[in-house]
C-alpha positions as a Python dict, from the first residue, in 0.01 Angstrom:
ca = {
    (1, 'X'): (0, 0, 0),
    (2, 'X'): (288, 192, 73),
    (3, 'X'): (472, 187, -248),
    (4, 'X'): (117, 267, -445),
    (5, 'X'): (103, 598, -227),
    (6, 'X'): (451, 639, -329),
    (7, 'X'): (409, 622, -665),
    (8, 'X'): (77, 782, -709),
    (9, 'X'): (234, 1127, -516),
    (10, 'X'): (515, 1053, -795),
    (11, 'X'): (312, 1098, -1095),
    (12, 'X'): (129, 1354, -928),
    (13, 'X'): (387, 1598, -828),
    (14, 'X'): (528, 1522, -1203),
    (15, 'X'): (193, 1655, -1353),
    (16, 'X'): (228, 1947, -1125),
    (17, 'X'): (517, 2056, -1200),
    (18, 'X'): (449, 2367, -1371),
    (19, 'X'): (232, 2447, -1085),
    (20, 'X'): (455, 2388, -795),
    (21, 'X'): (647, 2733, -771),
    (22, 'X'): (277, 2906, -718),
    (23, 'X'): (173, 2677, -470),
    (24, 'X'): (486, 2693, -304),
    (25, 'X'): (530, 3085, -345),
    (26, 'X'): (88, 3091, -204),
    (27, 'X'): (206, 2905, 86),
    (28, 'X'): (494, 3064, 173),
    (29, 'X'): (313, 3400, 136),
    (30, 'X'): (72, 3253, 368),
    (31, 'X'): (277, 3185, 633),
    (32, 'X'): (441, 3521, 577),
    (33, 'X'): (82, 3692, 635),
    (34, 'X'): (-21, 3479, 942),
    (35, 'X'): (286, 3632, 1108),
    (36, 'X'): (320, 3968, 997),
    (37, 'X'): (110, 4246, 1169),
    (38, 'X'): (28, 4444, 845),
    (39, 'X'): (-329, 4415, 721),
    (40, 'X'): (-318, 4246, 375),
    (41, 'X'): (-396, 4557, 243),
    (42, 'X'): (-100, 4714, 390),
    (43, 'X'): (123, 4446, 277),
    (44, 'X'): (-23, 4450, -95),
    (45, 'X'): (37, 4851, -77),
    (46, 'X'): (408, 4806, 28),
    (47, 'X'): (502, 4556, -258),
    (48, 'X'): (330, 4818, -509),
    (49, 'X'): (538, 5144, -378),
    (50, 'X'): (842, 4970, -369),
    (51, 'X'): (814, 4870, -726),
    (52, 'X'): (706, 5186, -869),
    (53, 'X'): (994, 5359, -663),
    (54, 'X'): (1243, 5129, -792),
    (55, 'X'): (1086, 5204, -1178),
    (56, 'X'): (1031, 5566, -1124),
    (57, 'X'): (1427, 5585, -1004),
    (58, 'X'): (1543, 5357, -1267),
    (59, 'X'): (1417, 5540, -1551),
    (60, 'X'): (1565, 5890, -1405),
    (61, 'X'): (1866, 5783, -1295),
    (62, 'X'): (1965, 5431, -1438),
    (63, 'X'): (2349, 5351, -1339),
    (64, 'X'): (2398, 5685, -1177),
    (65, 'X'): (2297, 5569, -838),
    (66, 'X'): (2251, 5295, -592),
    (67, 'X'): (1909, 5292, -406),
    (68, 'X'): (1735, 5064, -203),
    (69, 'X'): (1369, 5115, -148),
    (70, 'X'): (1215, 4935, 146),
    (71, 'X'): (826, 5037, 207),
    (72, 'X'): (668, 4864, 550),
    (73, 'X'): (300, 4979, 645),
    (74, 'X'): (333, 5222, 408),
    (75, 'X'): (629, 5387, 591),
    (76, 'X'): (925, 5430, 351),
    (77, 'X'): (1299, 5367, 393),
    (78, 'X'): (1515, 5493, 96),
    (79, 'X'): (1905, 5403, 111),
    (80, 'X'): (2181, 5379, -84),
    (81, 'X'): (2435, 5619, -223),
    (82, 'X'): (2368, 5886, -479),
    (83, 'X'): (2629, 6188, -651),
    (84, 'X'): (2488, 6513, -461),
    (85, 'X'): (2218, 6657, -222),
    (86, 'X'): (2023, 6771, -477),
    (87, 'X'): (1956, 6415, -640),
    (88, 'X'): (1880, 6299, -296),
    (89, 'X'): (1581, 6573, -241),
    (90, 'X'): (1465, 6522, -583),
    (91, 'X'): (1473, 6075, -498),
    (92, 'X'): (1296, 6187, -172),
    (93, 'X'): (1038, 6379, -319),
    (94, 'X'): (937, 6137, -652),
    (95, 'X'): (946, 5857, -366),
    (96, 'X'): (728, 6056, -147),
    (97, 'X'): (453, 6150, -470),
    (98, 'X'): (377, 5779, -463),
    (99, 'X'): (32, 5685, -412),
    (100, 'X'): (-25, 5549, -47),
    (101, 'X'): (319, 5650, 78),
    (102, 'X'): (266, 5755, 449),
    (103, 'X'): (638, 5906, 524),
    (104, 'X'): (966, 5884, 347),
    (105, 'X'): (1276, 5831, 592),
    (106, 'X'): (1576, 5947, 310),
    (107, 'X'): (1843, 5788, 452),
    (108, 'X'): (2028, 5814, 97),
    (109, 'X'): (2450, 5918, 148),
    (110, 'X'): (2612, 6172, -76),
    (111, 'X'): (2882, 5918, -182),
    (112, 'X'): (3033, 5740, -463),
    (113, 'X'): (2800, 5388, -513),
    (114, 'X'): (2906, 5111, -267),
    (115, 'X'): (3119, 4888, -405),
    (116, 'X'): (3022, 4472, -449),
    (117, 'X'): (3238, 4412, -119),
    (118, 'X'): (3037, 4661, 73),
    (119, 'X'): (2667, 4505, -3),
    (120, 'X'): (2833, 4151, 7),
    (121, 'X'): (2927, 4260, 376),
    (122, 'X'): (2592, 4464, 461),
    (123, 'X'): (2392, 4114, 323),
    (124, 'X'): (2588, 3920, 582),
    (125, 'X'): (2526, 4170, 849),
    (126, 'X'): (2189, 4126, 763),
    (127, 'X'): (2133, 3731, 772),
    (128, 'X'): (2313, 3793, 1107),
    (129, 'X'): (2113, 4019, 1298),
    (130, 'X'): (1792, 3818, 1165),
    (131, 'X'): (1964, 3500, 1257),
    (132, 'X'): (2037, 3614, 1616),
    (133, 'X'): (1681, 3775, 1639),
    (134, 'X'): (1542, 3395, 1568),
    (135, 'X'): (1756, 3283, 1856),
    (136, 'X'): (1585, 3581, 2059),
    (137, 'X'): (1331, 3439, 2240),
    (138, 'X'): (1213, 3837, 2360),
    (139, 'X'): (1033, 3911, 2072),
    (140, 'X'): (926, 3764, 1715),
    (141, 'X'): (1143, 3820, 1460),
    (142, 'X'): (923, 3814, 1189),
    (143, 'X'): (793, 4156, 1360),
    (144, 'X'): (1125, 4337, 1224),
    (145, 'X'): (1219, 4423, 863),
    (146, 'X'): (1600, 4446, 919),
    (147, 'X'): (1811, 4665, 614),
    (148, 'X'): (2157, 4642, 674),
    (149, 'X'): (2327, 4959, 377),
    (150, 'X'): (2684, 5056, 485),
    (151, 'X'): (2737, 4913, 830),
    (152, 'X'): (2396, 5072, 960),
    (153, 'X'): (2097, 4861, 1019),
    (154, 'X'): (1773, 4983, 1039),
    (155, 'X'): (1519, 4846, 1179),
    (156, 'X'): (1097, 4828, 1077),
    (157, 'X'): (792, 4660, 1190),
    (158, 'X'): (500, 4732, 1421),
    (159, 'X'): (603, 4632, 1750),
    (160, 'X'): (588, 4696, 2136),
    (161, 'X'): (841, 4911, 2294),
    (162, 'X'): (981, 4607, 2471),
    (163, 'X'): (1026, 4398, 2119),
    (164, 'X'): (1210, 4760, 1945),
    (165, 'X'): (1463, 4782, 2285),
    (166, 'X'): (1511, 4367, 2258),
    (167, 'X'): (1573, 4374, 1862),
    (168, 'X'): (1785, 4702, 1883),
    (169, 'X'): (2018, 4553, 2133),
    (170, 'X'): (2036, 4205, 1932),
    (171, 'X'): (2110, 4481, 1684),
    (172, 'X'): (2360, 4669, 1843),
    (173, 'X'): (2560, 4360, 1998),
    (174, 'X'): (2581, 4131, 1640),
    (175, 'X'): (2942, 4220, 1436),
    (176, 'X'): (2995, 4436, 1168),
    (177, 'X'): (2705, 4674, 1286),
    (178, 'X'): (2812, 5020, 1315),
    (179, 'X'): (2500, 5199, 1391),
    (180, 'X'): (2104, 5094, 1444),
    (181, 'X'): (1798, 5323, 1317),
    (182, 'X'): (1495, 5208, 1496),
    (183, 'X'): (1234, 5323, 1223),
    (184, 'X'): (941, 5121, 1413),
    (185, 'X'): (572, 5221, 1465),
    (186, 'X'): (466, 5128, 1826),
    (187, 'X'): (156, 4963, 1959),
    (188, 'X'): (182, 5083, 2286),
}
């Protein structure tokens, strides 16, 4: 009976093949929504800015400048480097013109664009903060959006004060970190 399950899930999951990334992607967005404190709404909003940021940008600015855009509840993080003050302002305010964005936090540095080294490093910073923040038994970590650009990690989510002061020392304390920006909304 065994072996008949066996090979009846085989032929099944080979017939399904061309479906398995959506399921997989629907349940793992699932999951994500179950533990994330945005309304679906919210969530669907964020995706959207962030996209038409990162096409608005593109299309002004192309190879001229490295941005990241990171949009949580509707609350905007912009970072990166970028040539002068002036194309900071003007990224600031296209960001801001968005439909549905709440508040832009321009975080972008008058700099020459961060070389492959630097993000390499800022990516590990990253996984490590989130992987100590899973070890955290304070708080959830699925409640904090960590971005990690330059050696300062900034922190998002909708959280309790407790949860920001546990994730911003986890934060603080994890190597390489040379700064945290608590950009949290409280709900208490």
């Amino acid at each position: 009976m065994r072996i008949v399950s066996l090979l009846l899930l085989t032929l099944l999951a080979g017939s399904l093949q061309g479906c398995f990334p959506v399921v997989a992607a629907g349940v793992g967005a699932g999951v994500m929504m179950a533990q994330d404190r945005r309304t679906s709404g919210a969530y669907v909003e964020d995706e959207a800015i962030e996209t038409k940021a990162f096409d608005r940008i593109g299309k002004i600015y192309k190879d001229k400048v490295h941005v990241n855009v990171t949009s949580f509840n509707r609350n905007v993080l912009i970072s990166g480097e970028v040539p002068s003050e002036t194309v900071k302002a003007e990224i600031g305010k296209l960001v801001a013109g968005i439909e549905n964005v709440r508040n832009v936090n321009n975080e972008l540095a008058v700099s020459g664009v961060s070389s492959l080294t630097s993000r390499s490093s800022d990516s590990l910073v990253t996984s490590d903060v989130k992987l100590r923040f899973v070890q955290d038994k304070r708080f959830n970590a699925d409640h904090v959006k960590v971005i990690t650009e330059n050696g300062t990690v900034f922190l998002m989510g909708i959280v309790k004060h407790a949860e920001a002061d546990a994730a911003t020392e986890v934060a603080s304390t994890t190597g390489g970190v040379q700064r945290v920006v608590r950009l949290f909304e409280y709900l208490d």
